[in-house]
PASEBA-1860 file (N, C-alpha, C; in nm, 3 decimals):
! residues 90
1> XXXXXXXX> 2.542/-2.469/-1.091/2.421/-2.533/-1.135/2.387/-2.487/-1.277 ~ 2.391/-2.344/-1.269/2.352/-2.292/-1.423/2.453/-2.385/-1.558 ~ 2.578/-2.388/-1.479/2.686/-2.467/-1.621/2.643/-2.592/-1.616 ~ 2.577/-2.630/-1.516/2.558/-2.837/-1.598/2.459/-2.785/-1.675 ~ 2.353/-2.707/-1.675/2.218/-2.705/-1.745/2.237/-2.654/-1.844 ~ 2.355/-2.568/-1.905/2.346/-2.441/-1.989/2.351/-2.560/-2.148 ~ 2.252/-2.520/-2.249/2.223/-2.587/-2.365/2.360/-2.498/-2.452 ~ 2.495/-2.466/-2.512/2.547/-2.468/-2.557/2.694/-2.391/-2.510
9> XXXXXXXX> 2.749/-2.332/-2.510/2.879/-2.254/-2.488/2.867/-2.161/-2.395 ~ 2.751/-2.117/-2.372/2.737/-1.939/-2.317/2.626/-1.982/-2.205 ~ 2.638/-1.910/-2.100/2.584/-1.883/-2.043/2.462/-1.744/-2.028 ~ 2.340/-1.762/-2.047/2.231/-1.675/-2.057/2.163/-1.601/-1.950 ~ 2.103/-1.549/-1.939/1.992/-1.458/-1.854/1.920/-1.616/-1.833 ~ 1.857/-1.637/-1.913/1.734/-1.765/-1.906/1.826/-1.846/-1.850 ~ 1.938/-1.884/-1.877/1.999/-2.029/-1.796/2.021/-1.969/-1.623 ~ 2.021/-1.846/-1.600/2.035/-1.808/-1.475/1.925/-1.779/-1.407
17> XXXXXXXX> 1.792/-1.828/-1.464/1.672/-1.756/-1.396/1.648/-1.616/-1.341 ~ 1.740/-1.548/-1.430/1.712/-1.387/-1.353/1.634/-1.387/-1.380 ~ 1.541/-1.252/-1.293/1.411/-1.167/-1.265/1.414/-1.079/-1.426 ~ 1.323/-1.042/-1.462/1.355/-0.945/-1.540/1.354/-0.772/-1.512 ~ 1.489/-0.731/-1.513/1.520/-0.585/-1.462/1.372/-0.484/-1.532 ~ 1.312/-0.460/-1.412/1.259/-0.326/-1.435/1.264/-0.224/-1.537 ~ 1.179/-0.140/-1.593/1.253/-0.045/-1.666/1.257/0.090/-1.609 ~ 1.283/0.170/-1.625/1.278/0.323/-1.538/1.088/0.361/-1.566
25> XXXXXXXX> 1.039/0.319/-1.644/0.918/0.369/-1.602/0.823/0.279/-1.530 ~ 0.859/0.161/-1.496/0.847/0.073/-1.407/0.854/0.106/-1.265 ~ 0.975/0.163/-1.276/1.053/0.252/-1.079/0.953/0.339/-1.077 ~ 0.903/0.444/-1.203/0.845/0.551/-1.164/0.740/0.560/-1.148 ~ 0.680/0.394/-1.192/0.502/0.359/-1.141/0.507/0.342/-1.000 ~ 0.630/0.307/-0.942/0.624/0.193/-0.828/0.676/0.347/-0.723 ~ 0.701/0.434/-0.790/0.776/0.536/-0.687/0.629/0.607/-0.671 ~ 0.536/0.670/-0.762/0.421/0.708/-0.771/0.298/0.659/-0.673
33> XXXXXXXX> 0.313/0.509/-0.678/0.217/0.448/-0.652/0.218/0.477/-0.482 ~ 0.344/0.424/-0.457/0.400/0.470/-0.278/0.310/0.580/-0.234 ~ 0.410/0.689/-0.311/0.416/0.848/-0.266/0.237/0.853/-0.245 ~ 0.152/0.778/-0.313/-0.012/0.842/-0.312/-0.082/0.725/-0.233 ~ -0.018/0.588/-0.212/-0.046/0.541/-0.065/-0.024/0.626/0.043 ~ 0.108/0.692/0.047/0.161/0.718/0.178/0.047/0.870/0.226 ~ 0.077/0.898/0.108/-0.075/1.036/0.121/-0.253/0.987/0.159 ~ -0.246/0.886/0.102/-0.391/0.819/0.128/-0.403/0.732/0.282
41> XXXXXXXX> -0.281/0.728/0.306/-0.291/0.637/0.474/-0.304/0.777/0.537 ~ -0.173/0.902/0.481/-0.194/0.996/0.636/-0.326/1.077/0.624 ~ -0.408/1.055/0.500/-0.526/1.163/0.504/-0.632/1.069/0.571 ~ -0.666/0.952/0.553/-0.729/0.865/0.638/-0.721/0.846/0.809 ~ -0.628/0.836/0.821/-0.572/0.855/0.966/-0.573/1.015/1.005 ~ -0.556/1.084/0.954/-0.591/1.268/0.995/-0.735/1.251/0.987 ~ -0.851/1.202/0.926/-0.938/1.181/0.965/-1.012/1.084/1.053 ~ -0.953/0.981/1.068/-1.023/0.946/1.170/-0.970/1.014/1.321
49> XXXXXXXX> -0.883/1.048/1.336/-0.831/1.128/1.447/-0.976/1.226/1.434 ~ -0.977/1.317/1.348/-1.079/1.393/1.365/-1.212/1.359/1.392 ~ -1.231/1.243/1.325/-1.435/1.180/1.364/-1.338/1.096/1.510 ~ -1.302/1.066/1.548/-1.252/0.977/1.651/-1.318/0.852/1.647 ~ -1.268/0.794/1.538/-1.305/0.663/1.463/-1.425/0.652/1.418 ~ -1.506/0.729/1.414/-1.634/0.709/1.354/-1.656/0.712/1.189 ~ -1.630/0.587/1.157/-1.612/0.557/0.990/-1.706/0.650/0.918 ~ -1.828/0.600/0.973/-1.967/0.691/0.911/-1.896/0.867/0.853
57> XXXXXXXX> -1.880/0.921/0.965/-1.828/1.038/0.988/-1.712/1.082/0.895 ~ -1.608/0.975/0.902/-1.453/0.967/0.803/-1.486/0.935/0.644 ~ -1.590/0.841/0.615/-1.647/0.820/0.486/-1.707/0.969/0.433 ~ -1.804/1.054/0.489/-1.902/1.164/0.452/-1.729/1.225/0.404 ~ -1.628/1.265/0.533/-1.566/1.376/0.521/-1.464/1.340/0.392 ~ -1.424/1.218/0.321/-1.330/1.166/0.207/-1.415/1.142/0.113 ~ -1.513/1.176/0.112/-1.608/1.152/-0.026/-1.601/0.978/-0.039 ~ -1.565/0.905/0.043/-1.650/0.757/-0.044/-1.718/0.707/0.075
65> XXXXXXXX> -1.724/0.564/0.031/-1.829/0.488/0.090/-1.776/0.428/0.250 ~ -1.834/0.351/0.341/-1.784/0.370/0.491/-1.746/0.225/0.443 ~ -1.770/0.118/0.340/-1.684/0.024/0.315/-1.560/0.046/0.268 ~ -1.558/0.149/0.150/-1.450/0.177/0.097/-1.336/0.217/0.243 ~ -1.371/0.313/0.334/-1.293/0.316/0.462/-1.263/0.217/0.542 ~ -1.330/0.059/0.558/-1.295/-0.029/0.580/-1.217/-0.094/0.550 ~ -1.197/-0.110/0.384/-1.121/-0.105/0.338/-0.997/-0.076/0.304 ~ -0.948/0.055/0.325/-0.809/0.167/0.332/-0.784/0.082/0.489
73> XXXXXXXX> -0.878/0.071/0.623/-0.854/0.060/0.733/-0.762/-0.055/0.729 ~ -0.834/-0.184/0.658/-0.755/-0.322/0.616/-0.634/-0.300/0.564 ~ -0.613/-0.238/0.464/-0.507/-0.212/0.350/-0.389/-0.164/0.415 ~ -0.456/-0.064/0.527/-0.308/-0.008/0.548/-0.275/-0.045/0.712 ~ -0.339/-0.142/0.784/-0.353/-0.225/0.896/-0.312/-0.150/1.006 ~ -0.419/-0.025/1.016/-0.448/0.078/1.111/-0.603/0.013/1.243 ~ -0.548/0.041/1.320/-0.612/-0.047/1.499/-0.718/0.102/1.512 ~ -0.873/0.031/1.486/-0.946/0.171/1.480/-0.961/0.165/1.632
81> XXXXXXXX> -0.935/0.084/1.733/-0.981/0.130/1.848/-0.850/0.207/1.904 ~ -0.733/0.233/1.856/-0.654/0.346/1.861/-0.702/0.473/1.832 ~ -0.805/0.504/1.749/-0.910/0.610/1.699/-1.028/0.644/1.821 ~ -1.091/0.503/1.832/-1.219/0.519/1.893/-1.192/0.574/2.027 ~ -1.083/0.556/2.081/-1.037/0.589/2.250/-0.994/0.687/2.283 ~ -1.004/0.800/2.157/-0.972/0.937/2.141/-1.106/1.007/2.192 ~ -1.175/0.954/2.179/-1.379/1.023/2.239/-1.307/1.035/2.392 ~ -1.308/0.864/2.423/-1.282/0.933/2.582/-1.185/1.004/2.684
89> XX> -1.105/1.033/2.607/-1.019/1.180/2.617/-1.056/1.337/2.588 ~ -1.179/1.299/2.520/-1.195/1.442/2.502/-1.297/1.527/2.640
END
């Protein structure tokens, strides 16, 4: 497909629709960014284990707001009544 379309002799990047390759500090935003999700899901989840889903409770103990915890809750598509059903075990 690229050779019926190609406008002269050569074949290009642009006549092949490649993606454009990343650069290494590109990987190292995208490696960064992970590593401090993956820290921000397990410190969220170590706390609500501890309030046993009680956002109110998980918001005071992470310093923000109990939307902002609604939020992380959405983001990282954690089942708070997996949390809340920890009360009646105790």
């Amino acid at each position: 497909r690229s050779l019926l379309f190609t406008r002269g002799s050569e074949i290009t990047e642009l006549d092949l629709e490649m993606p454009p390759q990343s650069t290494g500090a590109d990987a190292l935003k995208d490696l960064k960014d992970n590593a401090l999700g993956r820290v921000e899901q397990d410190f969220l989840e170590t706390a609500l284990k501890q309030h046993q889903g009680d956002i109110k409770k998980v918001a005071e103990n992470m310093g923000i707001t109990s939307r902002a915890v609604y939020g992380k809750v959405k983001k990282y598509e954690i089942n708070l009544a997996d949390y809340r059903s920890l009360k009646s075990m105790l």
